[in-house]
C-alpha positions in Angstrom: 59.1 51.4 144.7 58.7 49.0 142.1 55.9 46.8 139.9 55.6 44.9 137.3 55.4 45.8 133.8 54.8 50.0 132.7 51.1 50.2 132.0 48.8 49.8 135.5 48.8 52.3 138.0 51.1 51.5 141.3 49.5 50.0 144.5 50.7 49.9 147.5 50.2 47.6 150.4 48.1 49.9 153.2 49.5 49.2 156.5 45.9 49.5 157.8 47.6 49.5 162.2 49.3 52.8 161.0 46.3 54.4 159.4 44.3 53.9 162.5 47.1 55.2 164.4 48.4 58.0 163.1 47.7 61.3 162.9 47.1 62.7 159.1 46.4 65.7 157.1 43.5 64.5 155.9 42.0 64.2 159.6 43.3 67.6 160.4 42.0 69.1 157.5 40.0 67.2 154.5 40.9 70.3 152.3 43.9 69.6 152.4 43.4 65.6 151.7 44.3 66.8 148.0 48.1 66.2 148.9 48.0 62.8 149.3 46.6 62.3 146.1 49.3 64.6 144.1 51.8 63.0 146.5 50.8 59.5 145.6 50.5 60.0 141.9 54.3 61.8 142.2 55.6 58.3 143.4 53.9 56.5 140.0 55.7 59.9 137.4 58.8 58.7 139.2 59.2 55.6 138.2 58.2 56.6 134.8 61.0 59.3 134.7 63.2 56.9 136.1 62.9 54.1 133.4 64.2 56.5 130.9 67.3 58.3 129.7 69.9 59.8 131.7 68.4 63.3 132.1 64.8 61.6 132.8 66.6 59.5 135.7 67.8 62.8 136.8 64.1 64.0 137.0 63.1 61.0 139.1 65.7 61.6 141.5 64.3 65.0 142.1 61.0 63.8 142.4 61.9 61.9 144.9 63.0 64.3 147.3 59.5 67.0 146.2 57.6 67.9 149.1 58.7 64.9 151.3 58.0 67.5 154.4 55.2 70.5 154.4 54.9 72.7 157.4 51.3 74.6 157.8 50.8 77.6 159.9 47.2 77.1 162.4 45.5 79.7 164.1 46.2 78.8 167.5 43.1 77.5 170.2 40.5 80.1 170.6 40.7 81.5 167.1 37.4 80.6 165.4 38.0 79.1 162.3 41.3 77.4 162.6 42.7 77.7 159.4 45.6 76.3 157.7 48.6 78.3 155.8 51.1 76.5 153.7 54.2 78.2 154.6 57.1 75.4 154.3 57.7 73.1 151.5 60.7 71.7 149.2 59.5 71.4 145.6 61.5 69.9 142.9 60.7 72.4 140.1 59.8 69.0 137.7 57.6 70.3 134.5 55.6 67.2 135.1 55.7 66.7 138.4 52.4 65.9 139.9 52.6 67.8 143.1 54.5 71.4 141.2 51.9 70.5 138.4 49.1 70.8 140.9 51.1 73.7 143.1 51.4 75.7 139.9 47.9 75.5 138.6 47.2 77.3 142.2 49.8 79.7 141.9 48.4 81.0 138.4 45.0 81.0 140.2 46.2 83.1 142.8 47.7 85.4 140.9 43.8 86.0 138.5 42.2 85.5 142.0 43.8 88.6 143.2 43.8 90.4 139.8 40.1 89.8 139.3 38.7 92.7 141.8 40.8 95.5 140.5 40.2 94.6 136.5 36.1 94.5 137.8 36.9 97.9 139.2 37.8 99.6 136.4 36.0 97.8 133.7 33.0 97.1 135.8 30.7 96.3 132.7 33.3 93.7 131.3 32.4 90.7 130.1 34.0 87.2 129.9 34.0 84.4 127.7 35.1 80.9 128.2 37.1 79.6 124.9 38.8 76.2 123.8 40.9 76.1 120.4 41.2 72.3 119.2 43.6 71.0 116.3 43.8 67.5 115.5 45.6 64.8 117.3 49.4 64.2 116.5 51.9 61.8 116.8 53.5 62.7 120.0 56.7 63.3 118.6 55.5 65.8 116.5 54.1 67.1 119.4 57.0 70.4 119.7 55.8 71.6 116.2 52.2 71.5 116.5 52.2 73.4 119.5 54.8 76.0 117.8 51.8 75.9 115.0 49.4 76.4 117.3 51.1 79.5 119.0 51.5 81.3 115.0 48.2 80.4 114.9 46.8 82.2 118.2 49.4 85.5 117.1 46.7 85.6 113.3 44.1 85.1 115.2 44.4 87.8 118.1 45.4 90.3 115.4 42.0 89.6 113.1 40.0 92.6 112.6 37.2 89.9 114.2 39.0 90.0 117.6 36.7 91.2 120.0 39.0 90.4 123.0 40.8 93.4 125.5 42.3 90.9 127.1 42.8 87.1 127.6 44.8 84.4 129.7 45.6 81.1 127.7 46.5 77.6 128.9 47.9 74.7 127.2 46.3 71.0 128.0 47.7 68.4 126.2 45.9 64.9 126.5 46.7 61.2 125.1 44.3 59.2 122.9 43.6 55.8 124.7 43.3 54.0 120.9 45.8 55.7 119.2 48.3 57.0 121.7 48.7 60.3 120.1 48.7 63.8 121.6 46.0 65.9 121.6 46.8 69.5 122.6 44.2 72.0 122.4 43.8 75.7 124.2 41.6 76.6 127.3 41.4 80.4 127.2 39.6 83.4 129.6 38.5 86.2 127.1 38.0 89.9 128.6 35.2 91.6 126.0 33.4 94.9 126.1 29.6 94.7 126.7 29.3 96.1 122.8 30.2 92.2 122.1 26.6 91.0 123.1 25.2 94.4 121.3 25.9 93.2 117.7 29.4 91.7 117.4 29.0 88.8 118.6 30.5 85.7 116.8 28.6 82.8 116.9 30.7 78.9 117.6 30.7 78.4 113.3 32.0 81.6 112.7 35.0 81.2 115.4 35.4 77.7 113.9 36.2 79.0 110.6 38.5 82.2 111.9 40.5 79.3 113.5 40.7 77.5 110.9 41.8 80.3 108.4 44.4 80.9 111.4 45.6 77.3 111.5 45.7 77.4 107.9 44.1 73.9 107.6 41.8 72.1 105.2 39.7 70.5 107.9 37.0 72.2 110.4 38.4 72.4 113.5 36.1 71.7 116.7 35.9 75.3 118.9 33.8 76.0 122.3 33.1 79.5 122.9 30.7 79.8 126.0 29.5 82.9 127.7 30.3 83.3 130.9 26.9 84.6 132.9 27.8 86.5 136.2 26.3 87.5 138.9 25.4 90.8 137.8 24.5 92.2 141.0 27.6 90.5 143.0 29.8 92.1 140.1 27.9 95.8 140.5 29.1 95.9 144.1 32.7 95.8 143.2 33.2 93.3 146.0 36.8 91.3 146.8 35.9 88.1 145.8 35.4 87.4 142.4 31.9 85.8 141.2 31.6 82.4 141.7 30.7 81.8 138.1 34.2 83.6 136.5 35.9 81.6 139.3 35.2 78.6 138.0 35.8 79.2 134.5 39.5 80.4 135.4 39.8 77.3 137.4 39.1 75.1 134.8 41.4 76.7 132.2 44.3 76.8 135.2 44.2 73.3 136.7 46.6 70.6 135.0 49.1 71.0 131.3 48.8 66.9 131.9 47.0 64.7 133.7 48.6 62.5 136.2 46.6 59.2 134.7 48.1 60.1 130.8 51.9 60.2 132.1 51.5 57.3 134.2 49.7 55.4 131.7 52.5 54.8 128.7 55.9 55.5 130.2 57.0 55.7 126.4 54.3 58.4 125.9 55.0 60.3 128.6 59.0 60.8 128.3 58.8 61.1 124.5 56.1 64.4 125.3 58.7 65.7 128.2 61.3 66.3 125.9 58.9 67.6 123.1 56.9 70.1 125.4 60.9 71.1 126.9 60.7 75.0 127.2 57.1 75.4 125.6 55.1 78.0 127.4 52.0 76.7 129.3 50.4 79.5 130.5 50.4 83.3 128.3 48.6 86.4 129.1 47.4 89.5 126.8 46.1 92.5 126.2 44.5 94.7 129.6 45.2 91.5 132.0 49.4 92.4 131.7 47.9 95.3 133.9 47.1 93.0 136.6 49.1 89.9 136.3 52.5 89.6 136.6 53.3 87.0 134.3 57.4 87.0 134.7 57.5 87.1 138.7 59.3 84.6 140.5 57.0 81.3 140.8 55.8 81.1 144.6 54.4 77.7 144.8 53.5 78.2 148.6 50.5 80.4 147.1 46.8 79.4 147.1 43.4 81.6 145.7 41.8 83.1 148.5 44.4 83.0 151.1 44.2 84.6 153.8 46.5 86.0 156.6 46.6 84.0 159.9 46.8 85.7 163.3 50.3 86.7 164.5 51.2 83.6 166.9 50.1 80.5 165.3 51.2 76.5 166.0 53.2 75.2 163.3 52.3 71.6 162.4 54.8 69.7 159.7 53.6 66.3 158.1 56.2 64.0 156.3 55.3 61.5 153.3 54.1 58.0 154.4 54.7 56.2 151.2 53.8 53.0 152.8 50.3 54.4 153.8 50.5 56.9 150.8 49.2 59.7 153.3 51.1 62.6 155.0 51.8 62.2 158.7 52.1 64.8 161.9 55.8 64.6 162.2 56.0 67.9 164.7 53.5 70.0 166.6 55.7 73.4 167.8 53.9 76.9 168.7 55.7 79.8 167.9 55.7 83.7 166.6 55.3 83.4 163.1 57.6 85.8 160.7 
């Protein structure tokens, strides 16, 4: 796995007689196809890891080995639907790899998919907004102390008299200027609010601008989006199981990526420099009347996916192995058995 030079993304040769031969994951399930691409893009964050220091050569190594095989659990012939059920994977734990970046953004959806119900249950009226906190761009290897900044920052602002959030879930994104090459990390953040917010206490996008800004402590106007997020209000009355499609995508968005593939493979400089700056910094926080419903300290299950679903007692068991050649995940095994 190797190219010229550090700044253009990696491209294989497609062995176009294997393609049309094999049998793929993306021809046994295109919603799945979305492995191939975090798979792929795991190869490139390798060989940035690996042009670095010891400890970064370490991480490529375990990149490496991530998710080389991935077992799925099918409802056997005759079940309808014939869904699959990640239930066998080896993931290498890497912050930044593409894959347990991707895995992990699903997990933390999970775990507010599943949340979601109860918290409409009892606070059926509840409202939600959609938030993002900006500060200006840094030199990524200042990176550690703005985002320190920015978490005294959110601690003044969520104690304001002004607050008008019972609860909240907050995500750090952290993206790299294309002119300048400096970070720019900002907040994406799911607010929980009383209906009494629309009634008279609601803060329009200046006024949040300028209680950031007071938090931040700053002599600039930092740019804030604060969007409501309009429900279904008759879905949400009916206290059904699935949240509305409306709040699910707004958690989605806040949940997906800390980094995107394109930034770390882009400036190999860049991107190990921000590794070791972002090196125990929380991603993900959660607060006030959602610690009720999340569990924010269980173990990390990256197997777990929003919406899944349990799959009849004896299923076939299909495993696919990485084709790095092909960049595509292959049938490897087909077995039928009693699942666990």
């Amino acid at each position: 796995m190797s190219r010229a030079g550090g700044s253009d993304l990696l491209t294989l040769p497609i062995d176009r007689k294997e393609v049309n031969e094999g049998e793929y994951l993306s021809d046994v399930s295109q919603r799945h196809k979305p492995w191939d691409i975090h798979r792929a893009e795991a190869d490139d964050v390798q060989e940035a890891y690996a042009g670095g220091m010891s400890r970064h050569q370490r991480y490529a190594e375990r990149l490496g080995y991530c998710s080389q095989i991935i077992g799925f659990a099918r409802d056997p012939p005759g079940a309808g639907l014939r869904k699959l059920k990640l239930t066998n994977a080896w993931f290498c734990r890497v912050r930044h790899c593409p894959v347990c970046q991707w895995r992990r953004s699903l997990m933390w959806q999970a775990k507010v998919y599943r949340a979601l119900p109860a918290l409409l249950k009892d606070f059926p009226h509840a409202r939600f907004l959609f938030m993002t906190l900006t500060v200006k761009n840094c030199e990524v290897k200042d990176l550690r102390a703005t985002l320190i900044h920015m978490a005294q920052s959110w601690k003044r602002l969520i104690e304001l008299r002004q607050w008008p959030a019972r609860g909240w879930v907050r995500a750090v994104e952290i993206t790299r200027s294309e002119k300048y090459r400096t970070a720019h990390p900002h907040y994406h953040c799911l607010l929980v609010v009383p209906p009494a917010y629309f009634q008279g206490e609601y803060l329009k996008q200046a006024e949040w601008s300028e209680l950031w800004r007071q938090c931040l402590r700053v002599d600039y106007k930092p740019v804030v989006d604060i969007r409501t997020v309009k429900l279904d209000l008759v879905q949400t009355s009916r206290r059904v199981n699935t949240p509305p499609k409306q709040l699910w995508g707004a958690v989605a968005e806040i949940l997906k990526y800390a980094v995107k593939p394109s930034d770390m493979i882009r400036d190999h400089e860049w991107f190990r420099e921000l590794v070791d700056q972002v090196y125990k910094i929380r991603g993900v926080a959660v607060g006030g009347i959602l610690k009720r419903y999340i569990k924010e300290r269980e173990k990390e299950n990256l197997l777990r996916e929003p919406g899944d679903e349990e799959l009849m007692p004896v299923a076939e068991q299909l495993y696919f192995g990485w084709k790095q050649n092909v960049r595509k995940y292959r049938k490897i095994a087909l077995l039928s058995q009693r699942s666990n």
